[in-house]
VEXRO-393080 format. One record per residue (C-alpha): residue in three letters; x negated, y negated, z. Coordinates in steps of 0.1 Angstrom, whole numbers, padded with zeros to 4 digits, always signed. Each point is the difference from the previous one (the first is absolute). Layout:
BEGIN
ALAXYZ;...
***
This chain:
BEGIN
UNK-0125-1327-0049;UNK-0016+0034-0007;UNK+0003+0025+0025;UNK-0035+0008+0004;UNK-0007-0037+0002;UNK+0025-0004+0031;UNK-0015+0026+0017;UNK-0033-0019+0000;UNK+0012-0029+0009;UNK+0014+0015+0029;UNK-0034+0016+0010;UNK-0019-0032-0002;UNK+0028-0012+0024;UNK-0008+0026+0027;UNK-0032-0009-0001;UNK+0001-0031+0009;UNK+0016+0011+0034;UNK-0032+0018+0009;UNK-0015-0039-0003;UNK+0011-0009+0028;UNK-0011+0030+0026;UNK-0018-0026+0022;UNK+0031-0020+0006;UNK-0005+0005+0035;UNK-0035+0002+0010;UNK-0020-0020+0023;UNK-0038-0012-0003;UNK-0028+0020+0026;UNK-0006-0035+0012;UNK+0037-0007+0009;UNK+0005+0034+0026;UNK-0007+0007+0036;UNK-0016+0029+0004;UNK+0009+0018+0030;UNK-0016+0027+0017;UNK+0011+0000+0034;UNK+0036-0003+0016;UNK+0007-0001+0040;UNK+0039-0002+0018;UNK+0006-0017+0033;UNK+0028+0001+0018;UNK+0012-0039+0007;UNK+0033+0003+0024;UNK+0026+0028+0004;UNK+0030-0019-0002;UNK+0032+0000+0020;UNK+0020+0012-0033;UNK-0024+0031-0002;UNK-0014-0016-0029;UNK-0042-0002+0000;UNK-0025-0030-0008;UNK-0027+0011-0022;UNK-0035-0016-0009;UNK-0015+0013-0032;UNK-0038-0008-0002;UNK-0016+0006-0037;UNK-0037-0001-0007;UNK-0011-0013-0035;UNK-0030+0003-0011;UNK-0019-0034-0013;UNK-0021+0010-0027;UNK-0027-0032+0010;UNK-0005+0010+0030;UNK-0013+0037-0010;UNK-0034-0016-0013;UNK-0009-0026+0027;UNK-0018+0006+0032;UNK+0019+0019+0028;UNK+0014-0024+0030;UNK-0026-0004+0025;UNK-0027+0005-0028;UNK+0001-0031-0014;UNK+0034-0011+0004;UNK+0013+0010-0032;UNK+0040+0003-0012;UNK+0019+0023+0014;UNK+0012+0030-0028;UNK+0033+0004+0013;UNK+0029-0018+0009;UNK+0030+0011+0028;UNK+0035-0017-0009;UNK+0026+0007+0030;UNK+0038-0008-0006;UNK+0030+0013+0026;UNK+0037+0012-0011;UNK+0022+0033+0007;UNK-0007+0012-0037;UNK-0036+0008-0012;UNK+0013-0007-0037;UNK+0011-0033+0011;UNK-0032-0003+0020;UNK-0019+0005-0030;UNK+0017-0021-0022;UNK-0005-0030+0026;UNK-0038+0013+0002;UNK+0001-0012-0040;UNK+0005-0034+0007;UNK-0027+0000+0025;UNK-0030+0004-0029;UNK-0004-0016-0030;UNK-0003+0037-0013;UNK+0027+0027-0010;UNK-0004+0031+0029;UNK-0009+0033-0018;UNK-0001+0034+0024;UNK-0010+0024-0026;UNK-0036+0001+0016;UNK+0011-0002+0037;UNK-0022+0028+0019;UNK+0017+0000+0036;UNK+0029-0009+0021;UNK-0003-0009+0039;UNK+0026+0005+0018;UNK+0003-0015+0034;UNK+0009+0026+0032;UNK+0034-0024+0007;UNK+0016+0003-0034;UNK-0006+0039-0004;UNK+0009+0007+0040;UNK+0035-0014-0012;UNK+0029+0027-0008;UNK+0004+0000-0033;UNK-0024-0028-0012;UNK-0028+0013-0017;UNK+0023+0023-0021;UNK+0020-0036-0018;UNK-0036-0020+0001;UNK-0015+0029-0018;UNK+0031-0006-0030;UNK-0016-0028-0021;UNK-0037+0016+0001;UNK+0018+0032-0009;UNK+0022-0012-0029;UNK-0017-0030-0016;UNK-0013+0012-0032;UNK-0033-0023+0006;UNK-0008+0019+0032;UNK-0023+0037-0004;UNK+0004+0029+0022;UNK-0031+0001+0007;UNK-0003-0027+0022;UNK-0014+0003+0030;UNK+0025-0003+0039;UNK-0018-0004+0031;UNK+0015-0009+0035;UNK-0015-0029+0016;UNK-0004-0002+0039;UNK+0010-0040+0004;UNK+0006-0023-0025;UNK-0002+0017-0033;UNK-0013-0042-0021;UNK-0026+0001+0021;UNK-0015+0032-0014;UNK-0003-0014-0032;UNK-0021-0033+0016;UNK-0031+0024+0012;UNK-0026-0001-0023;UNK-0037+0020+0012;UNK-0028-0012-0016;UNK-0006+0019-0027;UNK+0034+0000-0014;UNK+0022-0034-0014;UNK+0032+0015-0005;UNK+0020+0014+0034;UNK+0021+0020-0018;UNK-0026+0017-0025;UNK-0021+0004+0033;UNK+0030+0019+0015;UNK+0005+0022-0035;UNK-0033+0010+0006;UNK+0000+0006+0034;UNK+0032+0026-0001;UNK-0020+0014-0030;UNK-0033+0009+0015;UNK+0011+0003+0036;UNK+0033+0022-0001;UNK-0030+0030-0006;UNK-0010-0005+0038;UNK+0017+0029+0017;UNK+0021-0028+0023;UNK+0017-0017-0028;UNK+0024+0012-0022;UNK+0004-0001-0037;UNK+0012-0033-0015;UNK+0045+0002-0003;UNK+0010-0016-0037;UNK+0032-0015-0008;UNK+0009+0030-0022;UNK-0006+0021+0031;UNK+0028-0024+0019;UNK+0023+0003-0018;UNK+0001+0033-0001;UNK-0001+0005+0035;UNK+0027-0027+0003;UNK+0022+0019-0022;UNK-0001+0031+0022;UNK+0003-0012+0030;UNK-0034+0018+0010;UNK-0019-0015+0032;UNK-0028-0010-0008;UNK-0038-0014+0010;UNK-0016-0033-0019;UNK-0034-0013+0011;UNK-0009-0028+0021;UNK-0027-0028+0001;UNK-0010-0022+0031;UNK-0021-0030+0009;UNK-0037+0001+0006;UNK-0018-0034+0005;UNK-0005-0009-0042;UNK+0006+0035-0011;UNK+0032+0022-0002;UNK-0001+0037+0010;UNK+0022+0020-0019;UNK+0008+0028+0023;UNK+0035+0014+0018;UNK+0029+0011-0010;UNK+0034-0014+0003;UNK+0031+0027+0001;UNK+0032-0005-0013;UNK+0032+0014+0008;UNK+0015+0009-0037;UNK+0039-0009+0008;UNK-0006-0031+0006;UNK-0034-0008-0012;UNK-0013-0015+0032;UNK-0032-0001+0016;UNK+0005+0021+0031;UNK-0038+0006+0014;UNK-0039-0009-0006;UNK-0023+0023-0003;UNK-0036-0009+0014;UNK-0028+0023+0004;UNK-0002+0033+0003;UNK+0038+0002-0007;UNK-0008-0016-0030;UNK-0031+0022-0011;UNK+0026+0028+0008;UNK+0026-0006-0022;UNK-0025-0004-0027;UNK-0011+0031+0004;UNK+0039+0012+0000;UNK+0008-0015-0030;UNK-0030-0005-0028;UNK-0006+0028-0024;UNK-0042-0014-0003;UNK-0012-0020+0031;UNK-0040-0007-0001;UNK-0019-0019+0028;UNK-0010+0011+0029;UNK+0003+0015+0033;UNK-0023+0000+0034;UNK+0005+0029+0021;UNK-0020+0014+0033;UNK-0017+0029-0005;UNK-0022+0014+0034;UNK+0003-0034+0019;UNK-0018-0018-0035;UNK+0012-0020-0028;UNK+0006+0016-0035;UNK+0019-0022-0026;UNK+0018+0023-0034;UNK+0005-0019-0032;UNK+0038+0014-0012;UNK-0006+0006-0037;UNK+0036+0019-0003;UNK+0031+0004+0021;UNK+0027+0024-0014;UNK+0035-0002+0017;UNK+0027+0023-0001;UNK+0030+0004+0014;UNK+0027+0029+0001;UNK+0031+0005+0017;UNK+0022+0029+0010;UNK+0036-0005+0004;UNK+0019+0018+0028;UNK+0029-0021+0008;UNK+0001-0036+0004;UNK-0010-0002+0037;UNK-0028+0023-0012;UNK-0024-0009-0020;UNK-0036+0009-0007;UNK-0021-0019-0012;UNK-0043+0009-0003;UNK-0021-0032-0017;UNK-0033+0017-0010;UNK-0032-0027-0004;UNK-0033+0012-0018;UNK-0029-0018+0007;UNK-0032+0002-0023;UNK-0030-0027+0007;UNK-0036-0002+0007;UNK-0021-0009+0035;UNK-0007-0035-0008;UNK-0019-0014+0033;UNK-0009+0022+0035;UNK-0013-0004+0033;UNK-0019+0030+0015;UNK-0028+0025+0001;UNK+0020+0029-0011;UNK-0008+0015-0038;UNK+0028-0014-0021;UNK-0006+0032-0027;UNK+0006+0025+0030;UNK+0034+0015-0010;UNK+0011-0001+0040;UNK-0006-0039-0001;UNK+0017-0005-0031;UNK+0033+0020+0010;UNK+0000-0024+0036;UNK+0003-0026-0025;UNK+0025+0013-0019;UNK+0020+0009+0030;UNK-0003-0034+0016;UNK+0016-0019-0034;UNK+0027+0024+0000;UNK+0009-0005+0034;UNK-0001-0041-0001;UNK+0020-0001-0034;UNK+0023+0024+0018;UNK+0005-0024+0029;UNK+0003-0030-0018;UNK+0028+0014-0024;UNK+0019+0016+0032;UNK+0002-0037+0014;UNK+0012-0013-0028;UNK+0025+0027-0012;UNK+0012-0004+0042;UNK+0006-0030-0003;UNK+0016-0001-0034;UNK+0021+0029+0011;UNK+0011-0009+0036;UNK-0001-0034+0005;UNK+0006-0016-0035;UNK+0016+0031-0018;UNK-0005-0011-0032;UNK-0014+0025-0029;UNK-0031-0016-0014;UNK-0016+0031-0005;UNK+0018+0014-0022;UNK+0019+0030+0013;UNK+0030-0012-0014;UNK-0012+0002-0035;UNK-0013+0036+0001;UNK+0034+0011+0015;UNK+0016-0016-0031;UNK-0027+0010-0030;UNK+0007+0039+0020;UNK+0024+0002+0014;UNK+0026-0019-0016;UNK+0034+0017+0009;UNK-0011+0002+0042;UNK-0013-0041-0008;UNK+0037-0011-0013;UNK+0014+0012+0034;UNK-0025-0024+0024;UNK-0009-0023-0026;UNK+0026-0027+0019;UNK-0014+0011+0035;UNK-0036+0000-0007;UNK-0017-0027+0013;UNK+0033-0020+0011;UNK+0034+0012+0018;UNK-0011+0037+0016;UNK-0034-0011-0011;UNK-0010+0039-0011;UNK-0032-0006-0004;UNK-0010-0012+0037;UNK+0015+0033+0005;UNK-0021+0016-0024;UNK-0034+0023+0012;UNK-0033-0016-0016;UNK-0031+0020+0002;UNK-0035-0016-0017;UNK-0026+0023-0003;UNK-0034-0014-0011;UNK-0029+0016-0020;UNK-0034-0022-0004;UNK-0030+0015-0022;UNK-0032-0017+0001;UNK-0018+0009-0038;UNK-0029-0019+0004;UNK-0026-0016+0027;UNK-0026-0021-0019;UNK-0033+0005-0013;UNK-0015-0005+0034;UNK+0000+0018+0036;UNK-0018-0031+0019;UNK+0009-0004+0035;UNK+0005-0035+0007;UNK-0005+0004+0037;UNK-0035+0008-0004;UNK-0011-0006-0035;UNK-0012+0037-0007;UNK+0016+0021-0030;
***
C-alpha cells in the first residue's frame, strides 16, 4: 500500500475516536440538580469516629411554574434527600439510590453547616475534603454556620420565594451589605484559610418564625478548625467593622438627646504594626467612615457645620466602642486573631513573624499579649436635599 495512502487511512481512523466524545454523557432529564447542601452531626461515637447526615436540595423543574404552597396548593420545586454514614462520599453515593435521578453539584449555591459538627476539634477541616477536592464542586460556593439543625434551613420557604436554598443565596447576597453582617466566606476562601492554619470568622444564620435571618458570626480557632464562640450583636457589627474593606448600611447614633441615623456608603480599614519584641507589639487598626444623614430627629439645622461635626463625632465614638468590645473579647477572652494582625506582621514584617509565628495565637499566645489601638474617623459628605424638622413640620 502507498505510503500516502496509509497515512490516510490512519487519519480516517483517528477520527473515528472523536465519534464517540459523548460516551459518557447523561440526558438534562436524567440529573438532580442541586443547589443547596446542609451537615448534621448524627452521634459522636465511642471510637472517636462521627455520624453524619448529608441533606441535598434538588431542584424539580415542575414545580418552578405551579402555584406557590399555600396559594393554591401547587407542587413543591424542590426536593430534600437525607442519608447518614461516617463518609460524605459514601453518603452521597447512598443519596443516588434514593432518586430515580443521577446527583449533580456543579450548581450547588450554599453549604449549612450545623453548630455541633463545626464546634468539634478537627471536624469541619476533613468534612470540608470532598467539597474541596471533587472536581464537580465550585469555589465559589457559598458556607454559612447554622444555629440548630442545619436540614431544617433548607425546609423554610417565605412566600415569595420556592426554593430555600436560592432564598438563602440571595439573602447572604443582599443582606451581607448591612453593617451587622459580614461578607459571604466561599469554599475557595476555606481552603485557604485551612491551609494556613489562620483563625478565622464565617457568618451565621438563625431561626425567625418562616423566615431566616442571616446575621452573626461564628469564630474559629485555626489549629484545629473549631467553632470556639458566637458572635451576636454589637460584637458582631464590631467585627464587621474590623474586618471588611467596604461595609454599607447603616448606623443610629444620639446626637443632643435626639435620634440621627447615617447611611455608611464606605468603610476603609487599615491596619499597621510595629514590632518591638514579641511581648511588644503595636498594633493601630485605622477605620474611615464616609456616608450621608439618612433620617433625624430634632429642631437643630442639619446644614449648621457645629450640628454636622456632633454627628460625626457621635459615629466615631459608637464604631469605636463596638470594635473595642469585640477586639476585647477576641483578644482576652478567646485569643484568637480574626482580625488580622497576624497577617500584616507576616506581609511586613516577615523575619520578626517567623520567630512568633508558632506562639501567636496558641502556646505563649503573643498576640493576647499584643497592644491594640482602633482609632476611628467618620465624615458625613452629604445631608439630603431637605432641612425639615420632623418635630414640628417647619423647614
Amino acid at each position: 500500500m502507498p505510503k500516502r495512502k496509509l497515512v490516510f487511512l490512519l487519519y480516517y481512523c483517528l477520527l473515528t475516536l472523536a465519534l464517540a466524545g459523548c460516551w459518557d454523557r447523561v440526558e438534562i432529564e436524567n440529573r438532580g440538580f442541586a443547589v443547596g447542601s446542609a451537615i448534621d452531626l448524627v452521634e459522636k461515637k465511642a471510637d472517636g469516629s462521627y455520624e453524619l447526615m448529608l441533606t441535598s436540595q434538588f431542584v424539580v423543574p415542575s414545580g418552578l411554574g405551579a402555584p406557590m404552597q399555600g396559594r393554591g396548593g401547587g407542587q413543591k420545586a424542590y426536593l430534600n434527600i437525607s442519608a447518614t454514614g461516617e463518609s460524605l462520599f459514601q453518603v452521597n453515593r447512598e443519596m443516588a439510590t434514593l432518586t430515580s435521578q443521577v446527583p449533580f453539584y456543579q450548581h450547588l449555591k450554599v453549604l449549612i453547616v450545623s453548630e455541633d459538627v463545626v464546634k468539634e476539634p478537627n471536624l469541619f477541616g476533613s468534612i470540608m475534603d470532598l467539597f474541596i477536592r471533587d472536581h464537580e464542586m465550585r469555589r465559589g460556593i457559598r458556607i454559612v454556620i447554622a444555629e440548630g439543625e442545619a436540614r431544617q434551613i433548607l425546609d423554610i420557604v417565605p412566600d415569595n420565594e420556592k426554593i430555600p436554598a436560592l432564598y438563602l443565596d440571595s439573602l447572604m447576597e443582599n443582606n451581607y451589605k448591612n453593617a451587622g453582617s459580614l461578607k459571604p466566606v466561599h469554599i475557595g476562601e476555606v481552603q485557604e484559610l485551612l491551609l494556613s492554619e489562620r483563625s478565622y470568622s464565617i457568618p451565621e444564620v438563625h431561626f425567625a418564625d418562616k423566615f431566616i435571618q442571616y446575621k452573626g458570626a461564628a469564630v474559629f480557632y485555626g489549629v484545629t478548625n473549631e467553632m470556639v464562640d458566637s458572635l451576636m450583636g454589637e460584637e458582631a457589627k464590631g467585627l464587621a467593622f474590623l474586618t471588611e474593606t467596604s461595609t454599607d448600611g447603616s448606623i443610629k447614633v444620639n446626637v443632643n438627646g435626639e435620634m440621627v441615623t447615617v447611611e455608611l456608603k464606605s468603610v476603609d480599614r487599615g491596619i499597621h504594626v510595629t514590632p518591638k519584641d514579641k511581648t511588644d507589639i503595636d498594633a493601630k487598626i485605622d477605620i474611615h467612615v464616609n456616608g450621608n444623614v439618612a433620617e433625624r430627629f430634632g429642631k437643630a439645622s442639619v446644614r449648621m457645620d457645629s450640628y454636622i461635626k456632633k454627628v460625626e463625632k457621635a459615629v466615631e465614638d459608637k464604631i469605636k466602642k463596638m470594635t473595642t468590645q469585640t477586639k476585647d473579647k477576641l483578644q482576652k477572652e478567646l485569643k484568637v486573631d480574626v482580625i488580622g494582625v497576624g497577617d500584616k506582621l507576616y506581609q511586613k514584617h516577615y523575619s520578626f513573624w517567623n520567630t512568633v509565628k508558632d506562639d501567636w495565637d496558641k502556646g505563649e499566645n503573643y498576640y493576647s499579649q499584643s497592644k491594640i489601638n482602633i482609632n476611628v474617623t467618620a465624615k458625613v459628605q452629604m445631608v439630603g436635599s431637605s432641612d425639615k424638622v420632623k418635630t414640628t413640620g417647619d423647614d
